[in-house]
C-alpha positions as CSV (number, residue, x, y, z in Angstrom):
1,X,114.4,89.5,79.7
2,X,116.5,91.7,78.1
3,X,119.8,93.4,79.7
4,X,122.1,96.5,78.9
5,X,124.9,96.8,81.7
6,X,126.1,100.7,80.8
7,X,129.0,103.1,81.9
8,X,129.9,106.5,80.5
9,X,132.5,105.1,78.3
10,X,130.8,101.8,77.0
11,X,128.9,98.7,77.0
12,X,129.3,96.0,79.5
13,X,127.0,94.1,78.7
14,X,124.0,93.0,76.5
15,X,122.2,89.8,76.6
16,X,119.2,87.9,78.5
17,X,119.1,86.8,81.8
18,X,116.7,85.1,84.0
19,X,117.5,86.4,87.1
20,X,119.8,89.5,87.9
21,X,121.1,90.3,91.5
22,X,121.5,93.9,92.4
23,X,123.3,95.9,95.4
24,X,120.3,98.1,96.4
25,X,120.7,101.1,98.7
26,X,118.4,99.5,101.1
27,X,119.8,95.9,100.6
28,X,120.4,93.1,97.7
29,X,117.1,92.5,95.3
30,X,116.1,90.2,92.2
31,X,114.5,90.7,89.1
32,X,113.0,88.5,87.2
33,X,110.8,87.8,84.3
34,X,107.6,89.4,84.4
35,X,108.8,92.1,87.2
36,X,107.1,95.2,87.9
37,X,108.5,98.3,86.5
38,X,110.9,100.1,88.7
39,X,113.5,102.4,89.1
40,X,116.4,101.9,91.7
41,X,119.6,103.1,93.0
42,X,122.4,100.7,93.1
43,X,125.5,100.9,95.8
44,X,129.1,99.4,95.8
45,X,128.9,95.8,95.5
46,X,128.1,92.7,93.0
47,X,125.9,93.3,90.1
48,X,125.0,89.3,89.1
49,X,123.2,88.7,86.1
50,X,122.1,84.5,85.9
51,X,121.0,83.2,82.2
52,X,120.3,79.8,81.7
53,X,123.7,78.5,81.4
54,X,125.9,81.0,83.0
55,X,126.2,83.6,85.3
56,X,128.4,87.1,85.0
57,X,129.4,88.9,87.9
58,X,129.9,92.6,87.8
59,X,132.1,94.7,90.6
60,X,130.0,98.1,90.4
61,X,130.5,101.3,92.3
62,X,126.9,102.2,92.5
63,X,124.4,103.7,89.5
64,X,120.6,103.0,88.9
65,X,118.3,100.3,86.7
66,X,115.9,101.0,85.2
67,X,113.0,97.8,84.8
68,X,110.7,98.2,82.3
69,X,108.7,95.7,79.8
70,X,111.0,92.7,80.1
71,X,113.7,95.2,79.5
72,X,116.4,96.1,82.3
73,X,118.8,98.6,82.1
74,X,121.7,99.4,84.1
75,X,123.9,102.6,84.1
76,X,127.2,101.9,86.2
């Protein structure tokens, strides 16, 4: 699936990912492939996006994702 990792200043991130971890407000979630489409608010804690040969670990301070179509996107 696609990913965009945003803050007000720039990009983070862009890529694919297979799985991403997220610091929910009511506990850590997944995504992956295929997910329903959501929207979610994200506390402080580690954002962890997993592609097939790496994962990238993101210290965030809370936002909202956005899934939608294979396409997540994250605003930090």
């Amino acid at each position: 699936m696609q990913v965009e990792i945003l803050t007000p200043d720039k990009t983070l991130f862009t890529g694919t990912a297979e799985i991403i971890t997220f610091p929910g407000t009511d506990g850590s979630f997944q995504v992956k492939e295929n997910h329903a489409a959501m929207i979610s608010s994200l506390v402080k804690g580690i954002l962890e996006v997993q592609s097939a040969n790496e994962t990238v670990k993101f210290d965030i301070n809370g936002g909202l994702v956005e899934v939608l179509s294979n396409k997540v996107v994250v605003l930090v």
